[in-house]
MARTORDO-59500 format. One record per atom (N, C-alpha, C): residue number from 0; residue in three letters; x, y, z. Coordinates in pm, whole numbers. Last residue first. Example, Ala and Ser with C-alpha at 12.3 -4.5 7.8 and 13.67 -1.06 7.14 Angstrom:
<pts>
nr->1; rest->Ser; u->1285; v->-225; w->708
nr->1; rest->Ser; u->1367; v->-106; w->714
nr->1; rest->Ser; u->1290; v->3; w->787
nr->0; rest->Ala; u->1319; v->-569; w->780
nr->0; rest->Ala; u->1230; v->-450; w->780
nr->0; rest->Ala; u->1320; v->-330; w->780
</pts>
This chain:
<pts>
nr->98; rest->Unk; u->429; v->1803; w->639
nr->98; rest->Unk; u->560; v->1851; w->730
nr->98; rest->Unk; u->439; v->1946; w->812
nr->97; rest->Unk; u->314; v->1536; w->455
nr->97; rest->Unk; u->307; v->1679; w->512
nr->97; rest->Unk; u->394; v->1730; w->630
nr->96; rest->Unk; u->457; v->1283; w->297
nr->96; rest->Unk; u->429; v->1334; w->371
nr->96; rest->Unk; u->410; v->1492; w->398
nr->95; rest->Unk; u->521; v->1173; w->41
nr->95; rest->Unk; u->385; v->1227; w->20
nr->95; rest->Unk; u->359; v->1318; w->171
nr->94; rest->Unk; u->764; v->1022; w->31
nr->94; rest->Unk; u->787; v->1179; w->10
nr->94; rest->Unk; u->660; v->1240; w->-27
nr->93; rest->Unk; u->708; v->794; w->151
nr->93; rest->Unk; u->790; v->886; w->211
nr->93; rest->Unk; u->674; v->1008; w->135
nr->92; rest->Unk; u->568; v->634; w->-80
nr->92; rest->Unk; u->497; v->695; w->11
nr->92; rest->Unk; u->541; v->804; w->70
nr->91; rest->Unk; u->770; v->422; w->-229
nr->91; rest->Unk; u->679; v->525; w->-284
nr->91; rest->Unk; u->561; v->658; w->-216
nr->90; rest->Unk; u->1020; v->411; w->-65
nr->90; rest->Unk; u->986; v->426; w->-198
nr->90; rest->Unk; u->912; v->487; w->-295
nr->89; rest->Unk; u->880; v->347; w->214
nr->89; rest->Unk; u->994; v->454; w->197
nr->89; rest->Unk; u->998; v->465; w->54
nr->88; rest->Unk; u->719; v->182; w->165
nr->88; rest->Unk; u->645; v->268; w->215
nr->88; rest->Unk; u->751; v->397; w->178
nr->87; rest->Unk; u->897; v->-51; w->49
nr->87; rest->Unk; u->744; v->12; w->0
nr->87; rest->Unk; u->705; v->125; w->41
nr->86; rest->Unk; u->1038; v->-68; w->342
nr->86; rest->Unk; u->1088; v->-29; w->180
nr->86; rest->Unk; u->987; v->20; w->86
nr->85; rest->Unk; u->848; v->-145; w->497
nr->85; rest->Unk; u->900; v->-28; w->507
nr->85; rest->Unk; u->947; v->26; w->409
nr->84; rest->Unk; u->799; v->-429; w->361
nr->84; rest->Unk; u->652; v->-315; w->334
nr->84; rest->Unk; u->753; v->-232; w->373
nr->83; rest->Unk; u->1026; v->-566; w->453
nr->83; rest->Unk; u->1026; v->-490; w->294
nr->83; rest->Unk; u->870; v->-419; w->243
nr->82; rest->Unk; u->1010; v->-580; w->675
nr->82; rest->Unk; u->1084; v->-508; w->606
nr->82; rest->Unk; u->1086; v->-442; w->494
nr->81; rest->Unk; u->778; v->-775; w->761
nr->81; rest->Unk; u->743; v->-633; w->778
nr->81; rest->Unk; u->873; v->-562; w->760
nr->80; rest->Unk; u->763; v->-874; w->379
nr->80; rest->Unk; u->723; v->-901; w->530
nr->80; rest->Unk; u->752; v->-740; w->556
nr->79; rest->Unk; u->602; v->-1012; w->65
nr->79; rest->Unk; u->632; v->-940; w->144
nr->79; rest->Unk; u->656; v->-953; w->364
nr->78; rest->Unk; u->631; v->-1153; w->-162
nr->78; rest->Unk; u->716; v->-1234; w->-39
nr->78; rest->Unk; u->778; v->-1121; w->60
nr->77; rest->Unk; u->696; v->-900; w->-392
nr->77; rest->Unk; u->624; v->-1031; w->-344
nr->77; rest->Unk; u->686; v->-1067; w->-218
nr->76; rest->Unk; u->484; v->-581; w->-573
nr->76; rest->Unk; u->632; v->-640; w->-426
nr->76; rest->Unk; u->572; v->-790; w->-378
nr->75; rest->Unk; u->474; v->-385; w->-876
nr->75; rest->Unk; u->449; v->-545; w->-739
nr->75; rest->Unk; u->575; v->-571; w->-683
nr->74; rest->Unk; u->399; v->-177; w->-973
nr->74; rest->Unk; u->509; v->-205; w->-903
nr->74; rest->Unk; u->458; v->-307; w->-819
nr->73; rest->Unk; u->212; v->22; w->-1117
nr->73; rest->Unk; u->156; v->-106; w->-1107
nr->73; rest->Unk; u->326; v->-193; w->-1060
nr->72; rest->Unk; u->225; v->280; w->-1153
nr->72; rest->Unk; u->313; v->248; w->-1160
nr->72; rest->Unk; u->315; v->98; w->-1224
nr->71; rest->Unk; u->-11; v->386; w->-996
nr->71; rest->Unk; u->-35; v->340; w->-1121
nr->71; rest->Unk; u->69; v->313; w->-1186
nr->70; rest->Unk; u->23; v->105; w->-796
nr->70; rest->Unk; u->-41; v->191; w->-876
nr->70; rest->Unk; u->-61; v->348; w->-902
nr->69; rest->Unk; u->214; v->-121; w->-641
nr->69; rest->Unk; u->154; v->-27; w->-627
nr->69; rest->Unk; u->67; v->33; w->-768
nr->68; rest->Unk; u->39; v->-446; w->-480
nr->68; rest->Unk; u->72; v->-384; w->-585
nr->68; rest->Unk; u->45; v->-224; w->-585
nr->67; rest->Unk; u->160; v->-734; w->-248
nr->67; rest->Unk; u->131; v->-569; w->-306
nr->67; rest->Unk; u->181; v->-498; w->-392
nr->66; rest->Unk; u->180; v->-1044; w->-144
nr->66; rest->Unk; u->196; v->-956; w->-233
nr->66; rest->Unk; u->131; v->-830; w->-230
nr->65; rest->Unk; u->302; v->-1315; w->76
nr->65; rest->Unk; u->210; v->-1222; w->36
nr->65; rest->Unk; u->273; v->-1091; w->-42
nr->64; rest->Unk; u->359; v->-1498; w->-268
nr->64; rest->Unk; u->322; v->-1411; w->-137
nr->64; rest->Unk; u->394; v->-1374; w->-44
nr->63; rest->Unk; u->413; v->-1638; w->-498
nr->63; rest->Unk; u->526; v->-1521; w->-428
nr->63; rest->Unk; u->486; v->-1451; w->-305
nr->62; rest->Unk; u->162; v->-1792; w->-559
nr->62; rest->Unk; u->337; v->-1882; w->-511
nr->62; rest->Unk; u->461; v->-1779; w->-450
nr->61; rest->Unk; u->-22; v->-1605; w->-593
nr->61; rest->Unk; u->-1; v->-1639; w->-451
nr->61; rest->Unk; u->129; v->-1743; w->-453
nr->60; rest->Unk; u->-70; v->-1406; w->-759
nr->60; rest->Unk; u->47; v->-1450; w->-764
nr->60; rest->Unk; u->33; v->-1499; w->-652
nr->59; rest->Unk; u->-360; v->-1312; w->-822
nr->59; rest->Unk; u->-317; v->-1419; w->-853
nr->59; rest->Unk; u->-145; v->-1398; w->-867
nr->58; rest->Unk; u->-437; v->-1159; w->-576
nr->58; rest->Unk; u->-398; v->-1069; w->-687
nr->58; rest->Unk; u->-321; v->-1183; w->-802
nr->57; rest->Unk; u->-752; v->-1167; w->-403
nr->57; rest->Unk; u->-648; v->-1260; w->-465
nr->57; rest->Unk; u->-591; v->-1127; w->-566
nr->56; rest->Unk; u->-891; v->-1009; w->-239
nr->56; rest->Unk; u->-895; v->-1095; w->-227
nr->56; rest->Unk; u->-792; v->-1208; w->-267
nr->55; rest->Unk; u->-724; v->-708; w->-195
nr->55; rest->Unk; u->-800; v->-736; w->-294
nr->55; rest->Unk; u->-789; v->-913; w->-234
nr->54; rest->Unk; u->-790; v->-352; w->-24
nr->54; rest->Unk; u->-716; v->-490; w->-19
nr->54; rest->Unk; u->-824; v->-572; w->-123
nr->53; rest->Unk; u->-631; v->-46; w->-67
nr->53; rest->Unk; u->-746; v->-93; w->-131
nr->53; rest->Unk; u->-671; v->-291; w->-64
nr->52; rest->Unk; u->-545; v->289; w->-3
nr->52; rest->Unk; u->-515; v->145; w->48
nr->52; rest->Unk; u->-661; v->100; w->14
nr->51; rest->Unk; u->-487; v->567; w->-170
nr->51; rest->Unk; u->-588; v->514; w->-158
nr->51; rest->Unk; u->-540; v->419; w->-137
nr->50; rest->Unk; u->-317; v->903; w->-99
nr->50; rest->Unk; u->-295; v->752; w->-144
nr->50; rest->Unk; u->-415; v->648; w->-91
nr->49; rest->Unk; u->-351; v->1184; w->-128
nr->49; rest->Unk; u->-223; v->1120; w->-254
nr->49; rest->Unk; u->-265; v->925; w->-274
nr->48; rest->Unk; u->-665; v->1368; w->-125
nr->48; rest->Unk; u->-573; v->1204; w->-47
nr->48; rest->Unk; u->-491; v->1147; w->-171
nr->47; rest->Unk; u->-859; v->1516; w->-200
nr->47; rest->Unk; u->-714; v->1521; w->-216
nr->47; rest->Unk; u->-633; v->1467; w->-151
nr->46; rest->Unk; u->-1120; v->1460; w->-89
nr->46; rest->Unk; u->-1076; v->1428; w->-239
nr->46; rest->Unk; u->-949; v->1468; w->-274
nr->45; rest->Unk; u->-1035; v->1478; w->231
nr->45; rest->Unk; u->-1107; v->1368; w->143
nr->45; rest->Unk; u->-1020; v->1334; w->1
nr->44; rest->Unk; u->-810; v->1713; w->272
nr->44; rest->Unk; u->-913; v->1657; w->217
nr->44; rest->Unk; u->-948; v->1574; w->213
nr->43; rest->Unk; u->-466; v->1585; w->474
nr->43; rest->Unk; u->-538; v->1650; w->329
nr->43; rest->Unk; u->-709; v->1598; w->339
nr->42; rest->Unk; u->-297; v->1497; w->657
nr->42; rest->Unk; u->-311; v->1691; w->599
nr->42; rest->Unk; u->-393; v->1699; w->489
nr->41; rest->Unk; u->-365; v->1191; w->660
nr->41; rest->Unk; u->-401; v->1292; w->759
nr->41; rest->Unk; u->-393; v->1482; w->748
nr->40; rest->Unk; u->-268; v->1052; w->466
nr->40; rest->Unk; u->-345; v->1116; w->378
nr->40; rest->Unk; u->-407; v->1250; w->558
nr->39; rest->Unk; u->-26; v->979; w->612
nr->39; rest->Unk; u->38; v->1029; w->490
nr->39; rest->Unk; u->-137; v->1144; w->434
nr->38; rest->Unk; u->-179; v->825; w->785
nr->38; rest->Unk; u->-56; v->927; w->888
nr->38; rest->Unk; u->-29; v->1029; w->715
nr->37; rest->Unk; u->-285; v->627; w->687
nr->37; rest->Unk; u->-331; v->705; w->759
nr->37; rest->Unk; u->-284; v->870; w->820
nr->36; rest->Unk; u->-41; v->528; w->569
nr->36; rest->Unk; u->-125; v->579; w->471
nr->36; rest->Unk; u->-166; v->668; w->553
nr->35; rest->Unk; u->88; v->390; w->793
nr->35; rest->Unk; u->131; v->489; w->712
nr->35; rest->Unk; u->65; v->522; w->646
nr->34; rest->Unk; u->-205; v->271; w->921
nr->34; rest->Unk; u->-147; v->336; w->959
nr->34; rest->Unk; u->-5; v->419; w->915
nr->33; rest->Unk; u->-178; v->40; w->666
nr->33; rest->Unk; u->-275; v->149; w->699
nr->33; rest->Unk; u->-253; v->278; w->782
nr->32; rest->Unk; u->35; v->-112; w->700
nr->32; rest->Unk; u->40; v->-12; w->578
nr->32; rest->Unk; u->-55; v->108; w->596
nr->31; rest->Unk; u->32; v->-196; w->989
nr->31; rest->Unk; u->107; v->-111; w->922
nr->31; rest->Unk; u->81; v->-51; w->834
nr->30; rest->Unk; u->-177; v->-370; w->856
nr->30; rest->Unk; u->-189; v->-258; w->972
nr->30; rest->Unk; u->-98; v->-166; w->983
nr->29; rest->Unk; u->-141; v->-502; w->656
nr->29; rest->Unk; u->-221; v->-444; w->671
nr->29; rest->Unk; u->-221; v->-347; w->777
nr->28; rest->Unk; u->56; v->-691; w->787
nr->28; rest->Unk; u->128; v->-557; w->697
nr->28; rest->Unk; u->19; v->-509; w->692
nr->27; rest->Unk; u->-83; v->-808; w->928
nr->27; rest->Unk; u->-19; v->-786; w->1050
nr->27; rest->Unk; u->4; v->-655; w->970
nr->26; rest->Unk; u->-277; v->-928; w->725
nr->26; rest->Unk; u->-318; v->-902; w->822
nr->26; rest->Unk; u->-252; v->-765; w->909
nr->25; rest->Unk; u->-75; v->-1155; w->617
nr->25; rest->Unk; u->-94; v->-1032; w->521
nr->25; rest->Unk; u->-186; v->-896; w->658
nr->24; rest->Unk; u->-54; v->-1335; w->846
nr->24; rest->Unk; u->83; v->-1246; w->812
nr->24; rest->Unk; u->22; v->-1118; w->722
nr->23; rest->Unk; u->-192; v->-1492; w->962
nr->23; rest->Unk; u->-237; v->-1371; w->930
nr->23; rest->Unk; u->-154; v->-1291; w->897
nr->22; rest->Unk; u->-139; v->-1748; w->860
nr->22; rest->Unk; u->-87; v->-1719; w->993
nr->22; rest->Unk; u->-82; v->-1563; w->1019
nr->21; rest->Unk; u->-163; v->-1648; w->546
nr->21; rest->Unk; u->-142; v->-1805; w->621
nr->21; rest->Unk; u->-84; v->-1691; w->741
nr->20; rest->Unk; u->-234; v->-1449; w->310
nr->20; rest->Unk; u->-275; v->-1398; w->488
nr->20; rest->Unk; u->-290; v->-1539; w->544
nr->19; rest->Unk; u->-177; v->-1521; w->59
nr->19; rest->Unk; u->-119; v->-1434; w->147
nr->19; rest->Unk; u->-119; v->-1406; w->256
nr->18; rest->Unk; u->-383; v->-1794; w->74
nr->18; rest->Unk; u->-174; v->-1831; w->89
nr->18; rest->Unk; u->-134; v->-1664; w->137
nr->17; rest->Unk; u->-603; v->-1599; w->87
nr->17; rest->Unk; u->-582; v->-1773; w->142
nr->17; rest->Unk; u->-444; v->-1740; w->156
nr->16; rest->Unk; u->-549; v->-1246; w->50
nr->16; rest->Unk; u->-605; v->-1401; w->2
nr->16; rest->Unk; u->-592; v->-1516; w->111
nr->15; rest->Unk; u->-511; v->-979; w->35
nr->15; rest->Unk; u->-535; v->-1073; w->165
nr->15; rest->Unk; u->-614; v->-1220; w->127
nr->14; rest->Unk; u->-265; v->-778; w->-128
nr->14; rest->Unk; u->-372; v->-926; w->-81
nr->14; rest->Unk; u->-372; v->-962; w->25
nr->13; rest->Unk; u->-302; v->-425; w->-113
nr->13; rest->Unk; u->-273; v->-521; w->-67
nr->13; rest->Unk; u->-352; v->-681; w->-62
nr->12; rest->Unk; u->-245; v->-185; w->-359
nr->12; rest->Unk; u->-325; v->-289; w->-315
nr->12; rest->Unk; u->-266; v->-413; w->-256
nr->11; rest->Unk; u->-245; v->144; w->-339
nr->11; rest->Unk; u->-191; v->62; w->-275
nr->11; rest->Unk; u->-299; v->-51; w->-256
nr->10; rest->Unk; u->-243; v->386; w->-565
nr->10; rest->Unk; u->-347; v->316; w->-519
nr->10; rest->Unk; u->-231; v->195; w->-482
nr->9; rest->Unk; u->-220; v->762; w->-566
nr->9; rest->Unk; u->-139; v->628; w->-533
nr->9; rest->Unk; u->-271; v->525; w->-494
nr->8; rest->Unk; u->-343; v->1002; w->-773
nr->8; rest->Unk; u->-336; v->897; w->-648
nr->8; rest->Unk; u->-289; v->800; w->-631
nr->7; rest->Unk; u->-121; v->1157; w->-964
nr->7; rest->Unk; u->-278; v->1077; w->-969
nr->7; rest->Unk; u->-241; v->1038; w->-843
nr->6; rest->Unk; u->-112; v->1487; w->-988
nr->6; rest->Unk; u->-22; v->1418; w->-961
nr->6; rest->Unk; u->-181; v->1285; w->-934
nr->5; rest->Unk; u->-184; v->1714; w->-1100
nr->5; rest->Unk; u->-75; v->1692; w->-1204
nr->5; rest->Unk; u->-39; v->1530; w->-1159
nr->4; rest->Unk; u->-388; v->1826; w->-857
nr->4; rest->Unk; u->-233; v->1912; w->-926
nr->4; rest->Unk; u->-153; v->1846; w->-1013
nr->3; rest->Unk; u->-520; v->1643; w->-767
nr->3; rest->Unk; u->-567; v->1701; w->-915
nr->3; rest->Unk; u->-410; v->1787; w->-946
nr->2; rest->Unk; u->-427; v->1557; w->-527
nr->2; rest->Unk; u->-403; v->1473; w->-680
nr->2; rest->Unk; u->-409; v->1539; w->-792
nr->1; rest->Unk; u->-199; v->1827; w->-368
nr->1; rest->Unk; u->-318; v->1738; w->-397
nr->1; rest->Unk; u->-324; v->1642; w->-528
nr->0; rest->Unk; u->74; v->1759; w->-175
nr->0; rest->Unk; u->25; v->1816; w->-297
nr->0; rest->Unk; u->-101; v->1742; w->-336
</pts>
């Protein structure tokens, strides 16, 4: 469903700070996350992409790293790995897919 239909864009921000990306861990979910996004905004437009992946230098919680915030919900996930980005992805992403 496009954004303008009622529905705002998902903005997925991932840190890639200092303490989130130690031993490139934020890095590794980056790729993942991208490639579900990739796969989620692939049936649509440009300007009707449900979900915008944005990475932000610091999202100052680095004692819970690595962290992502969704939006506009603004749903932070800390002491993320590559389980609980699936959970993220299944939560708020799943049900953007095109069949």
């Amino acid at each position: 469903m496009p954004a303008e239909q009622g529905n705002r864009r998902l903005r997925v921000v991932l840190c890639r700070g200092e303490y989130c990306n130690l031993g490139r861990r934020a890095d590794r979910l980056y790729k993942l996350l991208d490639a579900a996004v990739s796969d989620i905004n692939a049936g649509y437009s440009f300007a009707e992409r449900p979900v915008k992946l944005e990475i932000a230098n610091c999202l100052s919680m680095c004692a819970v790293g690595p962290n992502c915030v969704v939006y506009p919900e603004g749903t932070a996930y800390h002491e993320l790995d590559e389980q609980a980005l699936q959970q993220l992805i299944e939560t708020h992403l799943a049900h953007l897919e095109t069949s």
